[in-house]
TIDOPA-755454 format. One record per residue (C-alpha): x, y, z; residue in three letters. Coordinates in steps of 0.001 Angstrom, whole numbers, plus 500000, padded with zeros to 6 digits. Each point is the difference from the previous one (the first is absolute). Layout:
<pts>
{xx = X, yy = Y, zz = Z, residu = ALA}
...
</pts>
This chain:
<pts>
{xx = 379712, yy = 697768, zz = 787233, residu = UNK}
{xx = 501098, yy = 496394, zz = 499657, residu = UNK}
{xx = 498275, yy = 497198, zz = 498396, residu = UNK}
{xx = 498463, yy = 498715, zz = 503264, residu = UNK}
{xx = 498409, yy = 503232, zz = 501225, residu = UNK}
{xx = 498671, yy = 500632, zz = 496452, residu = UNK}
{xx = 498773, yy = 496408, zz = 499622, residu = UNK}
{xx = 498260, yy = 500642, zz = 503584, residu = UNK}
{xx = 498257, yy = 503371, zz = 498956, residu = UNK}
{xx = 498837, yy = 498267, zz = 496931, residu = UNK}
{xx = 498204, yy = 497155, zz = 501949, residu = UNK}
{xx = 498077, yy = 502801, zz = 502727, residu = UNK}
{xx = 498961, yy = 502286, zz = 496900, residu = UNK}
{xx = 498876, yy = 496354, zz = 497839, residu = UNK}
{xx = 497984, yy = 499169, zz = 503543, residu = UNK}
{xx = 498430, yy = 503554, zz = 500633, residu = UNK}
{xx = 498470, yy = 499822, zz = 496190, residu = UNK}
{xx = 498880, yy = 496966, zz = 500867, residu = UNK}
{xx = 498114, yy = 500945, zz = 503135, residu = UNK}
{xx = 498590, yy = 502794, zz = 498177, residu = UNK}
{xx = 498698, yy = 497703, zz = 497646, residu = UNK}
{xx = 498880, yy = 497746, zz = 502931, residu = UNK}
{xx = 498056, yy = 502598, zz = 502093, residu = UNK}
{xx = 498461, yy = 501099, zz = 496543, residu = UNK}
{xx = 498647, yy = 496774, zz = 499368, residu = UNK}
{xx = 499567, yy = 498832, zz = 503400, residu = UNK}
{xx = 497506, yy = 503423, zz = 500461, residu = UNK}
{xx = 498257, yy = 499113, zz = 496720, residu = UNK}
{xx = 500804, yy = 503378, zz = 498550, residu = UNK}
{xx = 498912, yy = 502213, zz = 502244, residu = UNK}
{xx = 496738, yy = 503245, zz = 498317, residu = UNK}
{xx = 502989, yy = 502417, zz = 500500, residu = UNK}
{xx = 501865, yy = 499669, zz = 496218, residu = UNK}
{xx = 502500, yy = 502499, zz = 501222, residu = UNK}
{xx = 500970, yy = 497494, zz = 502571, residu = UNK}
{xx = 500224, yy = 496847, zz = 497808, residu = UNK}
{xx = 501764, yy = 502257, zz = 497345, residu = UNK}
{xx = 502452, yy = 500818, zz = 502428, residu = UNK}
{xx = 500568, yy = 496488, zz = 500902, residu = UNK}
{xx = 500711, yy = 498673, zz = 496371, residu = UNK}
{xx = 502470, yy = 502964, zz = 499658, residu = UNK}
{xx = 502275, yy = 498798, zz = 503060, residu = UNK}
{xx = 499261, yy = 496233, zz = 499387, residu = UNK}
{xx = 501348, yy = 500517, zz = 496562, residu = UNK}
{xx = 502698, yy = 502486, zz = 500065, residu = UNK}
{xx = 501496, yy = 497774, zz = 503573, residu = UNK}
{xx = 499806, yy = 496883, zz = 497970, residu = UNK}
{xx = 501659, yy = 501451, zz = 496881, residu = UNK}
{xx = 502981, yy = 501688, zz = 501797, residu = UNK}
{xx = 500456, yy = 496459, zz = 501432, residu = UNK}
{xx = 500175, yy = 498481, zz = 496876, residu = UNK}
{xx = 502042, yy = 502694, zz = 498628, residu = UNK}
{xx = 502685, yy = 499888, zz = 502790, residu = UNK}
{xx = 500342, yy = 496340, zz = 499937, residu = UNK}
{xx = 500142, yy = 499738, zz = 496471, residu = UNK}
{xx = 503271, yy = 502857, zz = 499930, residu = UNK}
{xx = 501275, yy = 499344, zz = 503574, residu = UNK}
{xx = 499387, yy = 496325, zz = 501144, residu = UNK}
{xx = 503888, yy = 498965, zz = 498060, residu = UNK}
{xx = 503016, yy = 499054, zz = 501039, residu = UNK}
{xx = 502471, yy = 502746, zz = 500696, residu = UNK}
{xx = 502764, yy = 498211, zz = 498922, residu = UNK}
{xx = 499107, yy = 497845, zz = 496986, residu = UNK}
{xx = 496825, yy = 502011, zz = 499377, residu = UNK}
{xx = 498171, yy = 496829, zz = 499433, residu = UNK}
{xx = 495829, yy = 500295, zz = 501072, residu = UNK}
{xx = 498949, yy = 498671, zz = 502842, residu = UNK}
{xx = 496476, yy = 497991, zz = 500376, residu = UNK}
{xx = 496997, yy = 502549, zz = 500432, residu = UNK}
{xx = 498191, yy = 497061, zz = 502608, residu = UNK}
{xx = 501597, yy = 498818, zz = 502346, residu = UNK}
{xx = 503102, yy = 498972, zz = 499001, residu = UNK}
{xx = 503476, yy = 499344, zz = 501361, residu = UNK}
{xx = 501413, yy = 503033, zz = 499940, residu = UNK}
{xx = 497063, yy = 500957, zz = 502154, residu = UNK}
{xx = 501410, yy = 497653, zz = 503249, residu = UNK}
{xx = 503945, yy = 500744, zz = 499820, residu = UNK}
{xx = 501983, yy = 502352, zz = 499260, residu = UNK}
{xx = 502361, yy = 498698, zz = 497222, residu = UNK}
{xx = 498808, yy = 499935, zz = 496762, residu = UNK}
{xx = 498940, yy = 496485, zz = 498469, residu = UNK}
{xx = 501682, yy = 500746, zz = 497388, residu = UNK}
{xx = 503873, yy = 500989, zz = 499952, residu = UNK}
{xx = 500033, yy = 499767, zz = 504152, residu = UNK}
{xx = 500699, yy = 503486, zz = 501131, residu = UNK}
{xx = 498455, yy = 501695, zz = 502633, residu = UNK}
{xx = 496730, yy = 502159, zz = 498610, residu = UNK}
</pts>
């Protein structure tokens, strides 16, 4: 995988914990504990592989320099801000 696709997976698993999170709350934690247990599993283990893939991934193939985790510029183009080379 290249550093696009993985930065892309990152962002849909950081925005499915946080809709788990968001129903959870939303619902005002539902009688059913196996439910809401359930829910704080996936919110949490989504949000940490997104912070885990950015944090080893989200670099510059080249000059291995990190990216921004918000938006940054690396985000809208595809050379890196840094030494210029495609990503």
């Amino acid at each position: 995988m290249n550093t696009k696709k993985i930065r892309k997976l990152s962002l849909v698993l950081f925005y499915i914990g946080l809709l788990c999170f968001s129903i959870l709350f939303i619902t005002g934690f539902l009688k059913n504990g196996l439910i809401v247990v359930i829910q704080i599993i996936i919110g949490t283990l989504c949000i940490s592989t997104s912070f885990i893939l950015n944090l080893m991934f989200w670099r510059c193939p080249h000059c291995g320099k990190k990216f921004e985790l918000k938006n940054g510029a690396a985000d809208k183009t595809d050379l890196c801000p840094y030494c210029g080379k495609k990503i």
